[in-house]
N, C-alpha and C positions, 0 to 999 in steps of 0.2 A: 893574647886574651882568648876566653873560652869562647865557642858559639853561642851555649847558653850559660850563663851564669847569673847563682841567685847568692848573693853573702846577708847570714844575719838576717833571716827573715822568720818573722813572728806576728801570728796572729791568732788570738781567741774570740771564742764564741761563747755566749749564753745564754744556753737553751731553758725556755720555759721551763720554769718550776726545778731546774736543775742547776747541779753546779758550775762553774764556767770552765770550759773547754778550753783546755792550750794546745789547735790544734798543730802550729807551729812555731817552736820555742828554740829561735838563734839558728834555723836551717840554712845550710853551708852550703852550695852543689857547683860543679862546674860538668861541662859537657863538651867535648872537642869538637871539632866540624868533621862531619860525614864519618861518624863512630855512633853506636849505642851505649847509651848510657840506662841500666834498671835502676828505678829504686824497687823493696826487695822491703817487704816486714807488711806485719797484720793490719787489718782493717781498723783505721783508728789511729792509724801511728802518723799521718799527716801525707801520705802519697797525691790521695786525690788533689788535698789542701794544695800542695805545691802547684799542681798542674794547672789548675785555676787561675793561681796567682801569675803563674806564666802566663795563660794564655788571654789574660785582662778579665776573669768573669769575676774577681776580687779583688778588692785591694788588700795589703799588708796591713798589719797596726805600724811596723818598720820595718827596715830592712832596705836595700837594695835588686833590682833584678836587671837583668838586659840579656837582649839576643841581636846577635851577630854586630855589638856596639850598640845596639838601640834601649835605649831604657825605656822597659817595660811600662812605667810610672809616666812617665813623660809624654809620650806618644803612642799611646794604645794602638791609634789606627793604622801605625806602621808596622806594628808587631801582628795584627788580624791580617793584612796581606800577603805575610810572610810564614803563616803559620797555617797548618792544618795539623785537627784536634778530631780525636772518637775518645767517646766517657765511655763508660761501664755498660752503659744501654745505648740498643742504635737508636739513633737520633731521627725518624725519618715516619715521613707519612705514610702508614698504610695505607690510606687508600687510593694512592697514586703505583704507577707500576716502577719497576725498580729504574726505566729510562728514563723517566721522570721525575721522579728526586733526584737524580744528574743532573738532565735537565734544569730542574728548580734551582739547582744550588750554582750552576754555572750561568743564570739569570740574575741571581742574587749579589753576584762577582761582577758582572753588570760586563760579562765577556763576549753579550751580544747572540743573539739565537744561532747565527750561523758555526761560529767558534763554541757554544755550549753543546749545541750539538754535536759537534765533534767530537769534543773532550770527553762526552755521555757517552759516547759509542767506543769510543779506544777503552774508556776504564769497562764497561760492561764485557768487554774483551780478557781483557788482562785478568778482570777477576771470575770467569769463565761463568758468568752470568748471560751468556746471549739466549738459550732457550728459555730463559725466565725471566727476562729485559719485560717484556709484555704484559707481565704477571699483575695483579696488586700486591703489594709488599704483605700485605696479612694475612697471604698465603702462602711466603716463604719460612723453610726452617730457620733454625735460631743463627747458626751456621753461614745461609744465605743474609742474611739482617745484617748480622755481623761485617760481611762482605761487603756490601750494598753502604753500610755505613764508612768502612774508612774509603771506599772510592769516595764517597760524598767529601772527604775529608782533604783528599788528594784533587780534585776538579782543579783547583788553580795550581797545580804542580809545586808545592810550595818546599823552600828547601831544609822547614823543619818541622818537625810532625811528635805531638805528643797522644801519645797512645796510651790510656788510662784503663786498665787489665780488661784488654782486646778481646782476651780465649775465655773469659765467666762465665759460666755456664755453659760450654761448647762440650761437645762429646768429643773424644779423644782424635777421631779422625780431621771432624771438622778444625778441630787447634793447630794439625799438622798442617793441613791446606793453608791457614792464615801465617803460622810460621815461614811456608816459603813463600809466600807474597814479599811480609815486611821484610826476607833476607833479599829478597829483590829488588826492593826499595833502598835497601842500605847500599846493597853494593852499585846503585846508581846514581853514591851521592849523598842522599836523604840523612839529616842529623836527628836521630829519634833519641830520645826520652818516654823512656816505657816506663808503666808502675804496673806490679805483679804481686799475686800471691803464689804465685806458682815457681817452686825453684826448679825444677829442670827448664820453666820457658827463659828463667833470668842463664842459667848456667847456657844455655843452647844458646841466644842471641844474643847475647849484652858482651861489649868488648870491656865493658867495667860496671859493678856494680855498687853500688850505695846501697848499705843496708841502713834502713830509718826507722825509729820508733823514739816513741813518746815526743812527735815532733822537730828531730833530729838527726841528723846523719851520723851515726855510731859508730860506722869502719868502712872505708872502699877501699876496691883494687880488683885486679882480674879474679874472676873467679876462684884458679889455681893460686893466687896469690891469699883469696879470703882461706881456700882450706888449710891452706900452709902454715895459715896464722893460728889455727887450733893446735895441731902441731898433733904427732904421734899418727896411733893405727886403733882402732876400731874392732870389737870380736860383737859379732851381731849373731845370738842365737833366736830361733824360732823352735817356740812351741808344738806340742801335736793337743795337748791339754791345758788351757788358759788356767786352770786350776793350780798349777805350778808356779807358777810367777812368783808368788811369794819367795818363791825355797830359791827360786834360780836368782832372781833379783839380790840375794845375799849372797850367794855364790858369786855375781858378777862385780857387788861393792867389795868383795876380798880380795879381788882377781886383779879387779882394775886403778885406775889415778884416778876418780873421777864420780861425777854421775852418772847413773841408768835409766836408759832413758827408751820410753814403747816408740817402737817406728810402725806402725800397721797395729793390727788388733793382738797379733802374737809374736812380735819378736822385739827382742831387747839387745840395748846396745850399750857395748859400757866403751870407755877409753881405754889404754892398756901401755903399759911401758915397753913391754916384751911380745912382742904381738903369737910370735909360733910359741913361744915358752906360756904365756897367760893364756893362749887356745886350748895347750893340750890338758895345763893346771884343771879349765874350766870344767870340758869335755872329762874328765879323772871323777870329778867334783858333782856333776851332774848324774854321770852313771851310778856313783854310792849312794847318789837320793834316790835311783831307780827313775830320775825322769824320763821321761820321752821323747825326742826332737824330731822334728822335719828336715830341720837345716841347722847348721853352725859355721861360721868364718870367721874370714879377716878383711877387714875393707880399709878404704882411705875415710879423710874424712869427706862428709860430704856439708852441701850449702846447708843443710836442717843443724848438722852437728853447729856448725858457724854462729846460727841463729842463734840454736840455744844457748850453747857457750856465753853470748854475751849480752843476752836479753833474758833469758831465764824461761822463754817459752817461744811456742813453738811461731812458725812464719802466718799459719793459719789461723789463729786465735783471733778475736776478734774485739774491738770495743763500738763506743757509737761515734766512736768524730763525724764518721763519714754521713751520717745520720744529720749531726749538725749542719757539716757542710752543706 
């Protein structure tokens, strides 16, 4: 049996004056013990929806859920003892200092002052928060919040922890500082269930991913396993003049199997049967139009190619489920 496992779960919402939300329609998921497991798709495709449902703040319309044997449905209060959870936003009082929503929350666990105290001081260690333990939280960056929240999440040491896209709004460095925490987490154990829109944080940490949309689970497996399933090789050119795309974009549906598809604001990627023979065809084809490039290759595929492939857009795209929710 998986650690966490949820089969055939469904449930809609209907939001005022709007149509009704299916934000999850027959979700599938299993999670092994002490592995990562991402789900992996846009805003709207039912990620948060799941995590909720796991962690009791919902119920199903149906479905089944449970963690480590325990069903979810049945005994909520044994799944919150066993569970530590961060959403999207930190969860936590500014106007206490960051020792103190440790504090609060190792109170709340009812772990006793002298043991929450403790627990406040190891994790403000761990997450390299001691010169700002003292602080009020609404003086810390987004970064620091971020931090401050999954300790709050970790206080009772629990041995499964869902993390609901952790790095949102984090600047590049602060993401990496939170990436080696959670791989420090995992490798002591910890059974995480990440949801992300971020594919290099699912390709970086996740031993398996679940890609979900439209309330569903659409394809899993390792990373390398999801690019494998696209299959072929990749010729990614970049522009010096966005004014070209038109011309190069036909050049690339001639060249390639496939669709063309913009990765950043000037470069185009098609699919290709022949990866050095459709480079050089391209490259031939681009100089007779007189275009101008920056760059041109060959790549593998990557998790965006995956996305697309079998959703039809991209991982970042957005609807309102999560609005619902």
């Amino acid at each position: 049996m998986a650690f966490i496992e949820a089969r055939d779960l469904v449930k809609t919402y209907q939001p005022k004056g709007a149509p009704e939300v299916r934000a999850l329609d027959g979700l599938t998921l299993q999670v092994p013990e002490g592995t990562v497991t991402a789900l992996l798709g846009p805003n709207g495709a039912g990620k948060t929806t799941t995590v909720k449902v796991l962690t009791t703040l919902i119920r199903p319309d149906s479905g089944q859920a449970s963690i480590n044997g325990v069903d979810v449905l049945a005994d909520p209060q044994a799944i919150r003892r066993m569970s530590g959870a961060s959403g999207q936003y930190a969860a936590v009082d500014e106007n206490l200092t960051g020792f103190e929503n440790l504090l609060m929350v190792g109170l709340l666990y009812h772990l006793g002052r002298r043991r929450a105290t403790q627990r406040a001081r190891e994790l403000i260690e761990v997450f390299d928060l001691v010169e700002a333990q003292n602080r009020p939280v609404k003086g810390f960056s987004g970064g620091m919040r971020r931090r401050i929240d999954l300790a709050g999440a970790l206080v009772i040491n629990p041995p499964v922890l869902f993390l609901d896209e952790p790095t949102t709004g984090l600047d590049p460095r602060s993401r990496l500082a939170l990436w080696d925490v959670i791989e420090s987490l995992v490798a002591g154990g910890t059974t995480l269930l990440l949801t992300t829109q971020y594919l290099e944080e699912a390709d970086r940490l996740a031993d398996s991913i679940s890609i979900i949309d439209t309330g569903k689970v659409i394809a899993e497996g390792t990373a390398d396993e999801l690019k494998a399933s696209v299959g072929g090789q990749r010729v990614a050119v970049t522009l010096v003049d966005d004014g070209d795309t038109e011309v190069v974009t036909d050049i690339l549906r001639r060249r390639g199997t496939g669709a063309v598809v913009a990765d950043g604001e000037r470069t185009l990627v098609a699919p290709v049967a022949d990866g050095a023979g459709a480079l050089s065809a391209v490259m031939a084809d681009v100089a007779a139009a007189g275009v101008a490039l920056h760059d041109a290759g060959m790549r593998r595929p990557t998790l965006d190619d995956v996305f697309l492939q079998l959703t039809g857009h991209a991982a970042e795209s957005a609807t309102d489920e999560e609005a619902a929710a």
